[in-house]
Structures are given as structure tokens and as C-alpha cells.
Backbone bond lengths (Angstrom), bond angles and torsions (degrees), N, CA, C in turn:
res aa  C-N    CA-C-N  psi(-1)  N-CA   C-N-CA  omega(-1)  CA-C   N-CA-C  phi
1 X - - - 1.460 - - 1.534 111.36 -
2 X 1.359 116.07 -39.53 1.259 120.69 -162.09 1.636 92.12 -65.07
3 X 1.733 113.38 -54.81 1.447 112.14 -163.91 1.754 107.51 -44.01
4 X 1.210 116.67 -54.72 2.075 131.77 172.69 0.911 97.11 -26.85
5 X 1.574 132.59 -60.86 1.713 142.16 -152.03 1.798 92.96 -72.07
6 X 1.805 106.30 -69.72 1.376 105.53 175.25 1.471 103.94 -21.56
7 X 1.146 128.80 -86.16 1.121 153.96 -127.20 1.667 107.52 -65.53
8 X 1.420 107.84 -51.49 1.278 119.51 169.11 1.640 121.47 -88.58
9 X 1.368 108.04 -8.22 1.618 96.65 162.16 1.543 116.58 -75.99
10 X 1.759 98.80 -40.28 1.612 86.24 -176.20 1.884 128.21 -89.63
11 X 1.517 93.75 23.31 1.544 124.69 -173.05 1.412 83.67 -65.69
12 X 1.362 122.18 -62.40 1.630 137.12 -165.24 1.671 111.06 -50.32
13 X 1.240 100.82 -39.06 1.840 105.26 -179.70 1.436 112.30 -101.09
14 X 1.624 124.29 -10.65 1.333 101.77 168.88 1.909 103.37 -88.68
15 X 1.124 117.78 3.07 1.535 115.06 171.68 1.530 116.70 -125.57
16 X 1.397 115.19 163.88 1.390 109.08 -174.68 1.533 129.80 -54.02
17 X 1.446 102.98 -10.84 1.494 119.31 -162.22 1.872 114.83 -59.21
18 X 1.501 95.07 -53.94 1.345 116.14 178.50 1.731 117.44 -45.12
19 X 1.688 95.83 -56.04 1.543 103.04 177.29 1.409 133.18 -90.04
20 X 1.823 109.84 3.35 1.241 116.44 172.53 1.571 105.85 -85.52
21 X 1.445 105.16 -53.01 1.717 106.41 177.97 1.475 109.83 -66.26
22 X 1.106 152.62 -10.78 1.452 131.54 121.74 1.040 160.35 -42.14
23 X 1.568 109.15 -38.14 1.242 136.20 167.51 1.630 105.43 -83.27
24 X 1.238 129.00 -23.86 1.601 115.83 157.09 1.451 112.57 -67.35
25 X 1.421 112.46 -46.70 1.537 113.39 -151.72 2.034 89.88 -72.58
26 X 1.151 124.20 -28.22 1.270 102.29 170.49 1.422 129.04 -86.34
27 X 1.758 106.92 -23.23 1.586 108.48 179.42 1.818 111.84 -73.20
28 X 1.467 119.82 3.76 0.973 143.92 -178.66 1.410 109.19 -81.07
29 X 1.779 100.41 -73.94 1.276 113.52 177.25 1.577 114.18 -53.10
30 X 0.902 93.00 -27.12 1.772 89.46 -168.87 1.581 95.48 -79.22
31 X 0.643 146.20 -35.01 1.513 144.20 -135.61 1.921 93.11 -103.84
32 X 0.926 87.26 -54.46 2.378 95.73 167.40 0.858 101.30 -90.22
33 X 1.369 136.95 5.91 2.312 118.81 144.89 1.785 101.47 -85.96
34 X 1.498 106.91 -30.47 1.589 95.14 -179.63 1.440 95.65 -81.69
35 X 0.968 117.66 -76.28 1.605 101.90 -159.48 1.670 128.54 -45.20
36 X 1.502 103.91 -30.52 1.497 102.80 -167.57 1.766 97.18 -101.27
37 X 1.357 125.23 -16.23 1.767 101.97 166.63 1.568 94.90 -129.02
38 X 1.203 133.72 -43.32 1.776 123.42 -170.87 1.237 94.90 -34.69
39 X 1.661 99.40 -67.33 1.752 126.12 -152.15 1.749 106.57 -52.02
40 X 1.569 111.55 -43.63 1.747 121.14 -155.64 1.725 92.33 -104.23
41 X 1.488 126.24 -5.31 0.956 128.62 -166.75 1.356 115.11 54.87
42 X 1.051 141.35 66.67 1.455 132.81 175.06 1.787 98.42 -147.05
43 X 1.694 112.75 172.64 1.490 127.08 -160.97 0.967 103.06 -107.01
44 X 1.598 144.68 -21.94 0.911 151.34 -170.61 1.650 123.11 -76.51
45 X 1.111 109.74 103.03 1.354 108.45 168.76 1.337 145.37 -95.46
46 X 1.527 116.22 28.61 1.256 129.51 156.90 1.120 137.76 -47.08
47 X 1.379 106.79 -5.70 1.651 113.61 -164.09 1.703 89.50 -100.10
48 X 1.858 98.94 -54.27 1.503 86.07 -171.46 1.279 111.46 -66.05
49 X 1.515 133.93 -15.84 1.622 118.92 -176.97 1.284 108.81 -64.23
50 X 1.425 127.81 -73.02 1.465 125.54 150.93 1.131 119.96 6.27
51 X 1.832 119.68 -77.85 1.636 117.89 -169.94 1.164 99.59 -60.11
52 X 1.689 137.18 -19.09 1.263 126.51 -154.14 1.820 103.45 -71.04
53 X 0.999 93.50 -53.40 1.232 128.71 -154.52 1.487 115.51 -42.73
54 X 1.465 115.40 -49.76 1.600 121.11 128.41 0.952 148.76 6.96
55 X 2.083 97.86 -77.17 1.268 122.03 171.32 2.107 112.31 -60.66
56 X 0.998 80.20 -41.28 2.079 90.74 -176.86 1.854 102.63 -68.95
57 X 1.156 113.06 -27.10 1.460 111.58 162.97 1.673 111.74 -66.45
58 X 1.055 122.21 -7.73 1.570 117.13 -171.99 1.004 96.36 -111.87
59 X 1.667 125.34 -68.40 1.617 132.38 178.77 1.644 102.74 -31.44
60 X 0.784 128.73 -74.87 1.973 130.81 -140.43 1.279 93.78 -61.57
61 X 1.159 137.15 -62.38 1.586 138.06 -147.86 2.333 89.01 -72.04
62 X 1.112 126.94 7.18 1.190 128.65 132.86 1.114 138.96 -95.59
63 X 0.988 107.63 19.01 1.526 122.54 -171.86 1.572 98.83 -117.80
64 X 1.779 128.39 -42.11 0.907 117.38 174.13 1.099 136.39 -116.37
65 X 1.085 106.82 21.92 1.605 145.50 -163.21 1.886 93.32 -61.43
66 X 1.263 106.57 -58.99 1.494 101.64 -172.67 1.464 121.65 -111.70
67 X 2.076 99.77 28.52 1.345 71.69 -179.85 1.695 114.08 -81.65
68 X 1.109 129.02 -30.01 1.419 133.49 -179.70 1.350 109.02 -77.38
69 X 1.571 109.64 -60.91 1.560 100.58 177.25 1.505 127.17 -34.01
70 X 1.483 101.50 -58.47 1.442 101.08 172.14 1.995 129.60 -14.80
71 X 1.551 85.78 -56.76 1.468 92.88 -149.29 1.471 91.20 -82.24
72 X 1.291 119.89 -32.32 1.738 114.09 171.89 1.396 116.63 -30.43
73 X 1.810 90.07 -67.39 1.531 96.82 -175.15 1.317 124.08 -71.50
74 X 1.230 120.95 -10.62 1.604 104.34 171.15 1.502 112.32 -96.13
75 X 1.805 108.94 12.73 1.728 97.17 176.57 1.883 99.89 83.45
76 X 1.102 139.56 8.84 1.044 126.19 167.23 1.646 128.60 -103.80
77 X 1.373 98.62 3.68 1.557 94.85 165.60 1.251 144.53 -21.30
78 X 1.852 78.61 -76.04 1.242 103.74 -179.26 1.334 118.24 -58.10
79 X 1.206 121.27 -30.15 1.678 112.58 -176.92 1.437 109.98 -70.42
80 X 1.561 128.82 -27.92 0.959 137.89 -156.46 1.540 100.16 -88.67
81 X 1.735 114.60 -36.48 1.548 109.76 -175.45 1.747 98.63 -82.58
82 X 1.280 106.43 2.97 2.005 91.17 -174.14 1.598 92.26 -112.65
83 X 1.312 136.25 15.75 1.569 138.06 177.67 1.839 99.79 -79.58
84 X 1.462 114.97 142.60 1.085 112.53 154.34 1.281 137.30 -72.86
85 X 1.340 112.05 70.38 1.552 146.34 148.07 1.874 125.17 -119.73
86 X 1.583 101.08 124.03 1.750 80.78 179.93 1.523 120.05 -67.02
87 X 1.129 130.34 167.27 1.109 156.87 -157.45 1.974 98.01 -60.18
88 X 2.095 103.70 -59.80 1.339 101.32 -168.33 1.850 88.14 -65.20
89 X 1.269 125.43 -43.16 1.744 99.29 -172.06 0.988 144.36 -48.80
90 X 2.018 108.21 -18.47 1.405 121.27 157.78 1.402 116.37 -74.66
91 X 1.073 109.48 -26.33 1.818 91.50 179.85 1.805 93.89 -93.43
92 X 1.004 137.59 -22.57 1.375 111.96 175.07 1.844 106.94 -59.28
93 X 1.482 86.22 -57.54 1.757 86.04 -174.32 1.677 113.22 -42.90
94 X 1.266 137.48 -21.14 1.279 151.76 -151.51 1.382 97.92 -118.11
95 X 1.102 164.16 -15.16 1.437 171.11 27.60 1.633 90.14 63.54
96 X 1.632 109.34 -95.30 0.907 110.98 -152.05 1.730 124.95 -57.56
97 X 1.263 114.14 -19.84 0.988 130.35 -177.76 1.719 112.70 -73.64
98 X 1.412 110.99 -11.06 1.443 111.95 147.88 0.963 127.61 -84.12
99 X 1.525 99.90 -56.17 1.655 109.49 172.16 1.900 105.64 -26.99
100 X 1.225 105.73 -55.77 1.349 92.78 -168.20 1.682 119.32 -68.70
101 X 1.398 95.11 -42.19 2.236 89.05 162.02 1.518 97.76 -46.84
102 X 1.082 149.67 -8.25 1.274 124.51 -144.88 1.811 78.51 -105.10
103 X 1.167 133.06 -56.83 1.136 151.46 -161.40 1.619 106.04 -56.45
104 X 1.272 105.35 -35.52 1.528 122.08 -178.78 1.454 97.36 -61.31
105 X 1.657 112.95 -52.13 1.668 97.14 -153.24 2.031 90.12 -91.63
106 X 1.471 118.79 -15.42 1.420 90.11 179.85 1.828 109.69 -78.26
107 X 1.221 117.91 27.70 1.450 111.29 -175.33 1.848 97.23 -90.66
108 X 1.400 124.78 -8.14 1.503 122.34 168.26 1.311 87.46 -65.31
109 X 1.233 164.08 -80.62 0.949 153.47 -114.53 1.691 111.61 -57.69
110 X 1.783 93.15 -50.24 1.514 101.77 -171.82 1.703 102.81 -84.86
111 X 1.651 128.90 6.84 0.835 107.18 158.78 1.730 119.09 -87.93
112 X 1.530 102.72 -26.49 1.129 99.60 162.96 1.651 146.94 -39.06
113 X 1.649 84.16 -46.55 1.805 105.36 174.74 2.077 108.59 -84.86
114 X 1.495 124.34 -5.28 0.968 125.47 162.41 1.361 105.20 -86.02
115 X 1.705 132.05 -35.18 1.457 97.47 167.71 1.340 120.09 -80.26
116 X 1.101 143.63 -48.73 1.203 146.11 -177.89 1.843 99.74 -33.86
117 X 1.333 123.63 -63.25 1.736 112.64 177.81 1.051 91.14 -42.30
118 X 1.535 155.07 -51.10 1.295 136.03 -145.50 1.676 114.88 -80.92
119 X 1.558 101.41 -4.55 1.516 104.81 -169.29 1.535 100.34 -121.27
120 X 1.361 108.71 -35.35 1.421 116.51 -154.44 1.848 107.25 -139.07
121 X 1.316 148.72 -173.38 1.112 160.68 119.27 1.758 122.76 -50.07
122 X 1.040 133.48 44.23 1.618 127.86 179.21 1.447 102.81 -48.53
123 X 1.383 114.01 149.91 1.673 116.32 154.03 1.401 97.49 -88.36
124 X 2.033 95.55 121.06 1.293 105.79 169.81 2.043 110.67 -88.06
125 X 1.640 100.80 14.76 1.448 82.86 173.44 2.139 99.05 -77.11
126 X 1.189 103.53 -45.73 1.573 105.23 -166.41 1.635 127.31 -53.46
127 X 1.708 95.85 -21.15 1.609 124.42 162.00 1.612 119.36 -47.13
128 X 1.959 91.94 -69.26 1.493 98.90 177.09 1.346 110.97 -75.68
129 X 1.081 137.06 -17.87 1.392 102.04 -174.70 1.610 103.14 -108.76
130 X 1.008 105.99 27.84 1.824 114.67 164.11 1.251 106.62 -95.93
131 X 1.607 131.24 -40.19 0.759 150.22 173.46 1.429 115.36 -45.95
132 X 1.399 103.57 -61.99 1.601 125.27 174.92 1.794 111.97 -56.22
133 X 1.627 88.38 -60.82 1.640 87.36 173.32 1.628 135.54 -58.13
134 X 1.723 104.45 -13.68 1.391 124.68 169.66 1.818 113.74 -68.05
135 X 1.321 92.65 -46.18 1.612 109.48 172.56 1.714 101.88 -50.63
136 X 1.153 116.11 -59.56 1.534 118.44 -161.27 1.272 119.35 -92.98
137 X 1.416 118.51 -7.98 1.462 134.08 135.58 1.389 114.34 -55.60
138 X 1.041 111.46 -81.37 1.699 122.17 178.60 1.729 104.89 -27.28
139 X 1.315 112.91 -55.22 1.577 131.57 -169.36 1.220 90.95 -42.18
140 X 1.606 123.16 -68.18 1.295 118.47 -162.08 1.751 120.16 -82.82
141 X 0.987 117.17 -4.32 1.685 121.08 141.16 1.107 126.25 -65.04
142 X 0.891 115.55 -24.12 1.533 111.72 -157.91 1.511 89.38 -93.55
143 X 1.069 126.41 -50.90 1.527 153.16 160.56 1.214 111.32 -19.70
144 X 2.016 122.24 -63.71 1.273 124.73 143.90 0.900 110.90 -32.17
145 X 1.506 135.58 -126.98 0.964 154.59 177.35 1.796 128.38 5.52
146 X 1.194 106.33 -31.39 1.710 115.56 141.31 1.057 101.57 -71.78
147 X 1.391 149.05 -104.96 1.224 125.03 -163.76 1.457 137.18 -10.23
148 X 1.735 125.08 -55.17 1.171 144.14 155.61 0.976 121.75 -43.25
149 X 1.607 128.71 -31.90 1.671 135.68 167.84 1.208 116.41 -79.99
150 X 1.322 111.52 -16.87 1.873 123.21 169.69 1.396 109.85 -52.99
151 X 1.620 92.15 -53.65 1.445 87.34 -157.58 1.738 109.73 -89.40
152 X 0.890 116.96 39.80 1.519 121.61 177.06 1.284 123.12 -153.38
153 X 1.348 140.65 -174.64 1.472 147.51 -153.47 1.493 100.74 -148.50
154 X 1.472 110.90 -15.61 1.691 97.14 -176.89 1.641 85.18 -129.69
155 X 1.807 83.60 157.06 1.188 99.95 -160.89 1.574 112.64 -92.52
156 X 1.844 92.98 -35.64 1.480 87.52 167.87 1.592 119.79 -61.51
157 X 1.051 117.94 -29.08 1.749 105.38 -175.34 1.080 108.91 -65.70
158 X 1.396 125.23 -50.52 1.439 125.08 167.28 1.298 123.61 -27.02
159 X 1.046 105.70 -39.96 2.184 112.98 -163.08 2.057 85.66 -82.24
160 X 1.616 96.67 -52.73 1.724 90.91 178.94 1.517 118.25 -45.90
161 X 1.016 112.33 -48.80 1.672 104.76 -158.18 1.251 89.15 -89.08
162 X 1.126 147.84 -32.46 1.700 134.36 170.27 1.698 118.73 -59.74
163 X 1.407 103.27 -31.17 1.826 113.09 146.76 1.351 106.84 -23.45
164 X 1.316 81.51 -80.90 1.909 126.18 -165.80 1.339 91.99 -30.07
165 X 1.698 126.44 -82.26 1.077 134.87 -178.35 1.587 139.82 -43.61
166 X 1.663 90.97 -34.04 1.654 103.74 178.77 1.317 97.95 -74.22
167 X 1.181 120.94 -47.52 1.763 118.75 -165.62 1.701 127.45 -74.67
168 X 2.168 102.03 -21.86 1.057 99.79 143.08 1.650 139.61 -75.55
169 X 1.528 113.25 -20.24 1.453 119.04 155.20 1.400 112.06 -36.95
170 X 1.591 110.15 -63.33 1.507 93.36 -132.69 2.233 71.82 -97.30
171 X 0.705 130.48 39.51 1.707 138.06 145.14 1.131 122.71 -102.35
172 X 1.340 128.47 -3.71 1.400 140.00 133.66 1.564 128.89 1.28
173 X 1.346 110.31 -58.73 1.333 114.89 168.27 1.497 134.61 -60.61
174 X 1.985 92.45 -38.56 1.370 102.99 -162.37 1.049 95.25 -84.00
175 X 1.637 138.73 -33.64 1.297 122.71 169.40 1.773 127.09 -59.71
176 X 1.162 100.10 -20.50 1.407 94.87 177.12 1.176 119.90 -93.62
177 X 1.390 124.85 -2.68 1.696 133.56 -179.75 1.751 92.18 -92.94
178 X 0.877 131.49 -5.25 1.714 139.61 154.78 1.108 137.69 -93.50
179 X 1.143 110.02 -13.48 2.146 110.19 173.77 1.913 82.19 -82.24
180 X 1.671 61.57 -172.53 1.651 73.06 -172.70 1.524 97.35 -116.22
181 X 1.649 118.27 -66.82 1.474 115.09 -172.45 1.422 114.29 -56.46
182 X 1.465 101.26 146.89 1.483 125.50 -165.85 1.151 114.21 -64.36
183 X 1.806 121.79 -36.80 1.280 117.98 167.01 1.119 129.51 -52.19
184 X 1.577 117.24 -56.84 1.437 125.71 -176.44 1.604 121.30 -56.06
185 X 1.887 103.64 -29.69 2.003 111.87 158.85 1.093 122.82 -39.57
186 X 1.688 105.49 -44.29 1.239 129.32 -143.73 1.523 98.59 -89.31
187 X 1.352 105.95 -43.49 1.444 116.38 173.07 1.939 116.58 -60.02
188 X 0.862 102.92 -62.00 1.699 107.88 175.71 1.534 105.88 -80.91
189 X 1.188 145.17 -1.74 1.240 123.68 99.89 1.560 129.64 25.46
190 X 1.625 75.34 -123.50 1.612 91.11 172.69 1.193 112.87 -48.13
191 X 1.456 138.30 -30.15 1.812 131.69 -164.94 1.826 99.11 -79.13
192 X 1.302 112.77 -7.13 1.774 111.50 -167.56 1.374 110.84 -55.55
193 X 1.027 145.90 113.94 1.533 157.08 157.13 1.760 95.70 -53.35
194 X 1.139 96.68 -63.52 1.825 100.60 -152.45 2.244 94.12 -67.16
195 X 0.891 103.94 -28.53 2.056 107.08 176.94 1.579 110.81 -71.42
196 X 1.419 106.33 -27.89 1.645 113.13 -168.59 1.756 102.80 -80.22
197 X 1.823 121.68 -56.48 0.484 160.20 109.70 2.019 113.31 32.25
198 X 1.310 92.29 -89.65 1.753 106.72 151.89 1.509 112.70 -42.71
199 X 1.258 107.98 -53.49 1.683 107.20 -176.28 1.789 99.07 -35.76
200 X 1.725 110.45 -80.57 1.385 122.77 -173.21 1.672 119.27 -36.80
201 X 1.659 109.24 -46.38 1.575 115.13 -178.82 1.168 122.73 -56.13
202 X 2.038 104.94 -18.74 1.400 111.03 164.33 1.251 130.68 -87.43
203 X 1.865 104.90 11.13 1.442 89.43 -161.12 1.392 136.08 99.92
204 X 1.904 103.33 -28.81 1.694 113.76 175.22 1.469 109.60 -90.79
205 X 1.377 104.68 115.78 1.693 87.10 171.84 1.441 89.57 -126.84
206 X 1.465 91.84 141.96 1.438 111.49 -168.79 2.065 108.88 -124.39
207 X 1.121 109.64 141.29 1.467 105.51 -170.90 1.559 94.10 -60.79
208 X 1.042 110.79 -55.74 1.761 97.00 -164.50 1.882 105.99 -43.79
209 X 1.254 110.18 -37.22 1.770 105.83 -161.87 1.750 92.76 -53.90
210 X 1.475 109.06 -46.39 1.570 132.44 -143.75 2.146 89.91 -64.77
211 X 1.424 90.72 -59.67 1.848 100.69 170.53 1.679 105.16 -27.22
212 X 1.495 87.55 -82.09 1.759 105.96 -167.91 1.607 88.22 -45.29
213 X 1.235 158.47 -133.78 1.083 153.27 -127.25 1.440 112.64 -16.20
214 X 1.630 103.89 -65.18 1.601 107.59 -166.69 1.373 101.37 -44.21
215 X 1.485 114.32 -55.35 1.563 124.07 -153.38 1.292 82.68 -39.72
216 X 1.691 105.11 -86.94 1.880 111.47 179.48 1.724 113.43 11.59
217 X 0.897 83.91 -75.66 1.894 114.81 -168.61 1.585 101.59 -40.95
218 X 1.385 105.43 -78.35 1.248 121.40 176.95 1.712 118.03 -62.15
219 X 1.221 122.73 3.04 1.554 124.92 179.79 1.714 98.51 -91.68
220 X 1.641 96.52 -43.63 1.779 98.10 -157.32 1.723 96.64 -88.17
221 X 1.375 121.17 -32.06 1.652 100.59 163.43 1.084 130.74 -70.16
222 X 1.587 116.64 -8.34 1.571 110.84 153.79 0.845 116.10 -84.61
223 X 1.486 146.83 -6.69 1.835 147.95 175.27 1.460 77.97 -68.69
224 X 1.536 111.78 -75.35 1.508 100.21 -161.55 1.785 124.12 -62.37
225 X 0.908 125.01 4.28 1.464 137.29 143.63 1.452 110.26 -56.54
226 X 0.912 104.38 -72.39 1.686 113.91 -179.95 1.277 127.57 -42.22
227 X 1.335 107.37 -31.68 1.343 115.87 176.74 1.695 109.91 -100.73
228 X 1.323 132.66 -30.91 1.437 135.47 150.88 1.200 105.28 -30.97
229 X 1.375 123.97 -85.17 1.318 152.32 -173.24 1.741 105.09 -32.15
230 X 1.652 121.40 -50.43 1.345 129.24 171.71 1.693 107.79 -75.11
231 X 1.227 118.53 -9.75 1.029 97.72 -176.56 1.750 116.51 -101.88
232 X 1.167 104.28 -12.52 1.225 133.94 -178.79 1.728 102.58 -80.96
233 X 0.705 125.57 -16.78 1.754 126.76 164.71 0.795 108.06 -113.00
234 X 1.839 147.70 -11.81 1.295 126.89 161.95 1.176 130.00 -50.67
């Protein structure tokens, strides 16, 4: 497993992929830490978690855009699903190996909250657990979005429909502040990424938010099991 992970972490730095979705996710961050506390003078960084949040809907679905597709299209699947490794250890190893770019670019965060102590008092509780809640957000994109690369051979479609998907997620709300019956509110509701999400940017982390993510997480790497697994006996 470890060798897969090797293999696909440093996939990201021998191609542009690795250092463009970094180098946004910080020229980003930086730009909504100046404007919304340098610029207004204030400690609070709610504004930039929020704007972030957006931005990580665009970034990831490049991040996982090729991890499955890839190997379809060059015909290497199959060697990879008949290697002695099970099936879920390749997609963990392949998971995680974003997960960890992912970790790379939320480390602006804590440089963020190291300058601000240097100017000001921030609450570093609302830091870490934005931080945290970014992790378990992120988890369950990334999560999508493997799944979505399963089922295809090209890479660009992959990155599209994981677009597709992130942007209907985090529209979640607005569709449900428009039905009318109470159930179906009630239902997308609970499915809100961007409400759960808010909880952490404030600082609240609550077991239920922490559940709903994992579940997420753990639902779509078993889709993509499922579909490994079928494809591997076809």
C-alpha cells in the first residue's frame, strides 16, 4: 500500500498538478487574510474560512481527477487490481495521497493564525477546528471525486463532473430554502456541507458534524470498491 501512496503522492510533483493546486490554494488564502483582517484590521477569520471553502470546491476534483482515471486509460488497472494488495488498500492508498496534498495547502492557515498572534490575539480555538473541519470536509471530496474517477477513462471528465458535483453540494442550501414541503428542507438539511462546515469555522465541533463527514467519506470509498471489485471480474 505504502508503495501506491509513494507513487501517487509524488505523481503531483513530477507534474504541474501538485504545484498549481497549492500555489492557488495559498495565493487565494493570502489574498482573503489581506483583505478581510490585514486590510479591515480585525482577528477574525471567519470570513476567510467561508471564502475558502469555495475555493477547495474547485481545487480537489484536481487533485483526484486522475487518480483512477489515469490507470484505466493507460491499460494499467488491471495489473494493479491482480497485485498482491486488496482492492480497499488501493483506494485508501490513493485517497490518502490527496488527503495529504490537502494537508500541505491547509498549513497557510496556521501561518495565517501565526501572523495575526504577532499583530493581534486570534482565537486559536476557531483556527484549529477550521482547520480540522477542512480536513473532514476535504475527506469527503476527495472521497467523491475518487469515486467519479472510477468510473471513467478520461481524466478531464472526471475533474468536470466532480465540479459538477462539488458545486451542486455546496447549492444544497439554496435548493432547500425553495421547495416547499417540510420534509424534503429537512432532508437537505442534514445533506448541507457548507452548515456542517460553518459549525467548525466557528470553532463548534460537534460529534454529529464529525459522523456526517466520515460517513460521507466512508460511503463513496466503498462505491469505489464496488466498482473496482466489478471491474476486476469483468
Amino acid at each position: 500500500m505504502f508503495a501506491i501512496f509513494k507513487r501517487e503522492f509524488c505523481s503531483y510533483f513530477t507534474s504541474p498538478v501538485g504545484y498549481v493546486v497549492a500555489a492557488a490554494f495559498m495565493v487565494f488564502n493570502g489574498i482573503f487574510f489581506y483583505v478581510q483582517c490585514l486590510y479591515t484590521g480585525t482577528s477574525n477569520l471567519y470570513g476567510v474560512f467561508q471564502s475558502m471553502f469555495f475555493i477547495v470546491l474547485f481545487l480537489i476534483p484536481l487533485l483526484t481527477m486522475r487518480l483512477m482515471a489515469d490507470d484505466r486509460k493507460h491499460r494499467t488497472d488491471q495489473a494493479l487490481l491482480t497485485a498482491p494488495v486488496g482492492i480497499p488498500s488501493i483506494i485508501f492508498a490513493k485517497f490518502l495521497s490527496a488527503f495529504v496534498m490537502l494537508l500541505i495547502c491547509l498549513s497557510a492557515y496556521l501561518v495565517d493564525g501565526i501572523i495575526l498572534s504577532i499583530i493581534a490575539s486570534p482565537d486559536w480555538s476557531v483556527i484549529i477546528g477550521n482547520i480540522f473541519g477542512m480536513m473532514l470536509m476535504g475527506s469527503s471530496f476527495i472521497a467523491i471525486g475518487v469515486f467519479i474517477s472510477s468510473l471513467t477513462e478520461s481524466v478531464i471528465v472526471a475533474a468536470i463532473v466532480s465540479f459538477a458535483a462539488n458545486v451542486l453540494i455546496s447549492m444544497i442550501d439554496t435548493i432547500g430554502s425553495t421547495v416547499s414541503w417540510a420534509w424534503l428542507k429537512g432532508v437537505l438539511g442534514t445533506l448541507s456541507f457548507q452548515a456542517k462546515y460553518s459549525n467548525f469555522s466557528l470553532g463548534l465541533i460537534a460529534l454529529s458534524d464529525i459522523i456526517f463527514f466520515v460517513s460521507i467519506t466512508a460511503l463513496f470509498l466503498f462505491l469505489t470498491d464496488r466498482v473496482l471489485d466489478r471491474r476486476r471480474w469483468a
